[in-house]
ZALO-547638 format. One record per residue (C-alpha): residue in one letter; x, y, z. Coordinates in steps of 0.02 Angstrom, whole numbers, plus 32768, in hexadecimal, padded with zeros to 4 digits. Example, Ala and Ser with C-alpha at 12.3 -4.5 7.8 and 13.67 -1.06 7.14 Angstrom:
REM residues 2
A82677F1F8186/S82AC7FCB8165/
***
This chain:
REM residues 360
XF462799FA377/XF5017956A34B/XF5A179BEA399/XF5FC79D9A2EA/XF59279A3A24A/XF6047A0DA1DA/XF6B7796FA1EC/XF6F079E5A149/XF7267A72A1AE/XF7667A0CA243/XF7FB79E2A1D9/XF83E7A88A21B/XF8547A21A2C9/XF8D9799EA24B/XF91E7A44A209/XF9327A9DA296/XF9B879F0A2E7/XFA2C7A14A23D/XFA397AC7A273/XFAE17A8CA2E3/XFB7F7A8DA271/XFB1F7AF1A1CD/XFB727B99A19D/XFB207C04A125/XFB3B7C1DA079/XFB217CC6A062/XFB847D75A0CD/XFB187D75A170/XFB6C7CE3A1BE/XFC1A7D1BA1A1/XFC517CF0A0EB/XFC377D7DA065/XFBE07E10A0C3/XFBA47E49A014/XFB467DC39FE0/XFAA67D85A020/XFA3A7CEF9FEF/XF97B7D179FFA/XF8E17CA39FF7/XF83D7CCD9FAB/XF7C57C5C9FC9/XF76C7C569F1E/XF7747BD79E99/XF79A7C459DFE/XF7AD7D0B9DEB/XF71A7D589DCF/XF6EA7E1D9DE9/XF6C17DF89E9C/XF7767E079ECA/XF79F7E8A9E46/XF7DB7F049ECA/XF86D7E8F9EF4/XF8B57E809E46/XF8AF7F419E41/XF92A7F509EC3/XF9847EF09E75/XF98F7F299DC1/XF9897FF29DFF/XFA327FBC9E4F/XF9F17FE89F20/XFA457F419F53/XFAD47F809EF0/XFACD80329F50/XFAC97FDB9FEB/XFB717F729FB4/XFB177EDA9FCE/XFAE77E4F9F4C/XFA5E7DE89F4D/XFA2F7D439F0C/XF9807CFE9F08/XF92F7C559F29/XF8877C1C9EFC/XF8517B8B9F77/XF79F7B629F59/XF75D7B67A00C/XF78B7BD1A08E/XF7CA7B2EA100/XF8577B22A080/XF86E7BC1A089/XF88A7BC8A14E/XF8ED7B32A13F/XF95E7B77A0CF/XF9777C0AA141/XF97E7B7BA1EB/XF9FF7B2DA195/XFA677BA5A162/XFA487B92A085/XF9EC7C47A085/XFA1B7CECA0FC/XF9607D33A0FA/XF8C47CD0A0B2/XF81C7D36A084/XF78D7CD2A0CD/XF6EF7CD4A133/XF6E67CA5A1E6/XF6BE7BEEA208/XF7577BABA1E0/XF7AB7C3EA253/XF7307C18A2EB/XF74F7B5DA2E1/XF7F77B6EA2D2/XF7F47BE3A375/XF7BE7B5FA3CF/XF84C7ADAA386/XF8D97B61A3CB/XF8FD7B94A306/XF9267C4EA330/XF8C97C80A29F/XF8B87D44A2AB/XF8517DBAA24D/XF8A37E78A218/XF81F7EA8A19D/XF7727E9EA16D/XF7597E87A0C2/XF69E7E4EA0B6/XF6227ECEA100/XF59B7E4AA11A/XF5887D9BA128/XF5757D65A06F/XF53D7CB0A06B/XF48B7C80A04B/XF3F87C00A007/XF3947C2E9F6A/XF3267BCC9F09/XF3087BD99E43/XF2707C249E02/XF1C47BBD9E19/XF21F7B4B9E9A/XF19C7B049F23/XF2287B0B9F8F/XF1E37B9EA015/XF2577B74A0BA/XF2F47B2FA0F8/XF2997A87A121/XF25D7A5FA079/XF30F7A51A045/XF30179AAA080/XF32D79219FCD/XF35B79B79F7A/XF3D379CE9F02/XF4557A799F4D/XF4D27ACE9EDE/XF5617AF69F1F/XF6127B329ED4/XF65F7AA59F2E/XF62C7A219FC7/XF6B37A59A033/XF6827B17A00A/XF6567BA2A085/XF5987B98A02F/XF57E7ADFA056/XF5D07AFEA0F4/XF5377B8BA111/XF4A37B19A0C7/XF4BE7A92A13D/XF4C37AEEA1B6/XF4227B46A187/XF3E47A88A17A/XF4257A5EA21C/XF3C57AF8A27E/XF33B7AE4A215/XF3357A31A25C/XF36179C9A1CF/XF4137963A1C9/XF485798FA153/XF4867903A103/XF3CB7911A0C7/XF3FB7977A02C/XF484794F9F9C/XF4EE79CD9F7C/XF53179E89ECD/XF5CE7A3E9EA3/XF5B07AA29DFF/XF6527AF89E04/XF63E7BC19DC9/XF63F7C2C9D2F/XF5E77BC79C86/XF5DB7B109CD1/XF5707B6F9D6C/XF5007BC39CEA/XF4E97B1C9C96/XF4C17AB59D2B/XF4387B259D77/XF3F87B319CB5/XF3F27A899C9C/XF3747A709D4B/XF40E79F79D9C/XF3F37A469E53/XF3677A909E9F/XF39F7B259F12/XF44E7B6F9F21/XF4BA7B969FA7/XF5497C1B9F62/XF57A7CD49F8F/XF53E7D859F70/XF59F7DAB9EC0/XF57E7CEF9E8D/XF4CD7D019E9E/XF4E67DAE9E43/XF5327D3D9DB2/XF4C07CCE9DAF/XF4437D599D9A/XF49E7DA19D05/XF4757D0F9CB3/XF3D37D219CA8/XF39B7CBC9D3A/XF3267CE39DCA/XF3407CB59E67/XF2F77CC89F01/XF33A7CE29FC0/XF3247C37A02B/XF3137C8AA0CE/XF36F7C33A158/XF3837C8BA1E5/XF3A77D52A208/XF4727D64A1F0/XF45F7E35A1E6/XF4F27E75A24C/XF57C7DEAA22C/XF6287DF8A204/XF63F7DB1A163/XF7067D8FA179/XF7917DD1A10D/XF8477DDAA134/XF8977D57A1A4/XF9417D26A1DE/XF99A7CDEA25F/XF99E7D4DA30C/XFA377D2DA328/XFA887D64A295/XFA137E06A289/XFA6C7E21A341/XFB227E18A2FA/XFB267E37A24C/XFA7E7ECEA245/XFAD87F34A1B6/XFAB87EBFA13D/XF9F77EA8A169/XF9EE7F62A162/XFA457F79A0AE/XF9CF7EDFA088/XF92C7F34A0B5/XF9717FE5A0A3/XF96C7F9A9FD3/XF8C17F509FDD/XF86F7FDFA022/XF8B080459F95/XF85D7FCD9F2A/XF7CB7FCB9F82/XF7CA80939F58/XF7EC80929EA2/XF77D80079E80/XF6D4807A9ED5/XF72181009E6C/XF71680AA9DC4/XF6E97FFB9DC7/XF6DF7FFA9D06/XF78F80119D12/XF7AB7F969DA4/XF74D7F249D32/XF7C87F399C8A/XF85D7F309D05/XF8187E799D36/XF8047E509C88/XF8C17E769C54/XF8FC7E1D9CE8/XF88E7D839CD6/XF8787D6C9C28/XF7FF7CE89C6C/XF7767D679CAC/XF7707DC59BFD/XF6E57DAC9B90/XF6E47D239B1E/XF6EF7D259A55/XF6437D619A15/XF5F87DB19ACD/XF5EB7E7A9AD1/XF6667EBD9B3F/XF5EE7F5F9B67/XF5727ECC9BBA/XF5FE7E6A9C0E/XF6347F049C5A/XF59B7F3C9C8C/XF5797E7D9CEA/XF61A7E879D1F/XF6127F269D7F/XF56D7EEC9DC5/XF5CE7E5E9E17/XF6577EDD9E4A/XF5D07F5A9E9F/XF57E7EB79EFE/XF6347E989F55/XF65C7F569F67/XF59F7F879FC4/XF5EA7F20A059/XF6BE7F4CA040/XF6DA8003A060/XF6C9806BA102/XF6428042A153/XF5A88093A198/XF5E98112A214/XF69F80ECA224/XF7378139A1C4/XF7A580B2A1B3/XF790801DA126/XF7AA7F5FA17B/XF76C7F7DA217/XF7207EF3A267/XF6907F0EA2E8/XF6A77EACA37E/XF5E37EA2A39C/XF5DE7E4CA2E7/XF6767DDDA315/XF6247DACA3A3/XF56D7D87A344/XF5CA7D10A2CC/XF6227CA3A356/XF56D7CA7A3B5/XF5287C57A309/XF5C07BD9A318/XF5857BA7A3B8/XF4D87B87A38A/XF4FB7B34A2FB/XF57B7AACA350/XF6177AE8A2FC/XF6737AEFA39A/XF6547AA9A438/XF6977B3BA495/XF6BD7BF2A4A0/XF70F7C69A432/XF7427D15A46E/XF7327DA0A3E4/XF7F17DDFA415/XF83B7D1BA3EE/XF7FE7D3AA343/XF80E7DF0A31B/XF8967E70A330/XF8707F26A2FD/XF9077F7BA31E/XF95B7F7CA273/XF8C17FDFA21D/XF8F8809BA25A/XF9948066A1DD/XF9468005A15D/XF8D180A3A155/XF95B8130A143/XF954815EA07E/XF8DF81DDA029/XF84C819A9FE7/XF82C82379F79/XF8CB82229F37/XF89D81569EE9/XF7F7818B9EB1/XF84A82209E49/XF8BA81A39DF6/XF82881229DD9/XF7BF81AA9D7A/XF85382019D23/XF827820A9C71/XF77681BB9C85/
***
């Protein structure tokens, strides 16, 4: 088995050498304390990351004296390398690039959990004689993008599954209508995407099926990262930051109709189109919404939202190991620092969720 099959997210290792000298654009590395650039790793908006624009547009950044501008880097290595090299303050992604980058000396520091579960996965399309990982094999596999966190997962799939990586194409067909139109038109044979993109792709009309891989119950999915040392000198800004994004978090399990119409104003983009009902858009929409939010609030016997399980950390760098992303070990602690979340956690929930369902 080759040591790293995956020479996409070894650019962090390049990344990680222009670190020296870089200063960051946004208020946690010393310029403007109030403003902070942010990462999300997704191509376009989409309901998925509703939750986000709500704090946003219900003014909790602005409560917190903070501003906020967001980034949309396609895969989550851009994401971290924004972050590594000092063009974002916090980037929203899932582990892999955070446990390579562990082992390059990146510093790259988790402060909040955003996804509850790991959300990548294989499905096949409806009547596909695809049945396992190994039949992948001259297949066509969707993905958003080749450097995305989904191809990322399928060849690694391939890879334990004994196949190379290079056995299968992989075909970026992008998100939103030109997605739709690819897996329509039969131009791959199996996907490779996340929970609420597979929940879009269902709201199309299409069926899918899970292409089990391997059991990934009990992994941290990832969520807020930044760099440890400026969560060591500059923590009031991470806690305003998540402080904010909690309270959306709140509002949007409160009414997520309304988180929904609050995206739409504040990305024209994600409203429905001339001549498409806006009572079935919403009702898709929130679908998409409830697929992100089943993971994002407080979890399963603990009070506090972002907190990241060190038994779930430790499960995902395991999988890293086996799956020859790194070549040596990763310590939960290098990666994860909880001790902003009794902050980031001090507001009244019942408080948000009366002011998401006032005058519903």
């Amino acid at each position: 088995m080759p040591k790293h099959p995956l020479r996409a997210l070894t650019a962090l290792a390049a990344a990680t050498a222009a670190v020296t000298g870089l200063t960051a654009c946004g208020g946690a590395d010393g310029g403007d304390s109030s403003t902070l650039s942010v990462a999300v790793t997704t191509p376009s908006w989409n309901a998925g990351f509703a939750t986000l624009l709500v704090s946003q547009a219900e003014g909790y950044f602005e409560d917190e004296g903070i501003e906020v501008e967001f980034t949309l880097p396609p895969s989550g290595t851009q994401a971290a390398q924004q972050v590594i090299g000092g063009g974002a303050d916090i980037a929203l992604v899932t582990p892999e690039p955070v446990v390579i980058g562990a082992t390059k000396g990146t510093d790259l520091t988790y402060f909040a959990n955003y996804y509850g579960d790991w959300i990548y996965g294989l499905a096949t399309l409806d009547g596909s004689p695809i049945d396992d990982v190994a039949d992948l094999a001259g297949k066509r596999i969707g993905v958003t993008n080749v450097s995305s966190s989904g191809a990322t997962y399928a060849k690694v799939a391939m890879q334990l599954a004994g196949l190379n990586p290079d056995d299968a194409e992989f075909v970026p067909i992008g998100v939103g209508a030109q997605q739709i139109t690819a897996i329509k038109d039969n131009q791959v044979d199996a996907l490779a995407l996340w929970d609420t993109q597979y929940q879009i792709v269902r709201n199309a009309g299409i069926t899918i099926n899970e292409l089990s891989a391997r059991s990934l119950d009990g992994m941290f999915g990832g969520g807020f990262v930044a760099r440890g040392s400026e969560l060591e000198s500059n923590p009031d800004a991470f806690v305003k930051f998540g402080r904010a994004i909690a309270k959306g978090v709140v509002y949007a399990q409160a009414n997520p109709e309304a988180a929904i119409r609050t995206m739409w104003k504040a990305q024209p983009d994600t409203a429905p189109g001339a001549g498409t009902s806006e009572e079935e858009a919403l009702a898709q929409q929130v679908k998409v919404l409830e697929t992100r939010l089943e993971g994002l609030g407080v979890q399963e016997g603990q009070t506090q939202w972002g907190v990241m399980d060190p038994e779930r950390v430790k499960r995902t760098i395991e999988f890293a190991e086996e799956a020859a992303l790194i070549d040596q070990p990763v310590e939960v602690d290098s990666i994860v620092n909880t001790s902003l979340l009794d902050k980031i956690n001090d507001f009244s929930q019942d408080d948000i969720r009366e002011q998401a369902t006032a005058g519903t």
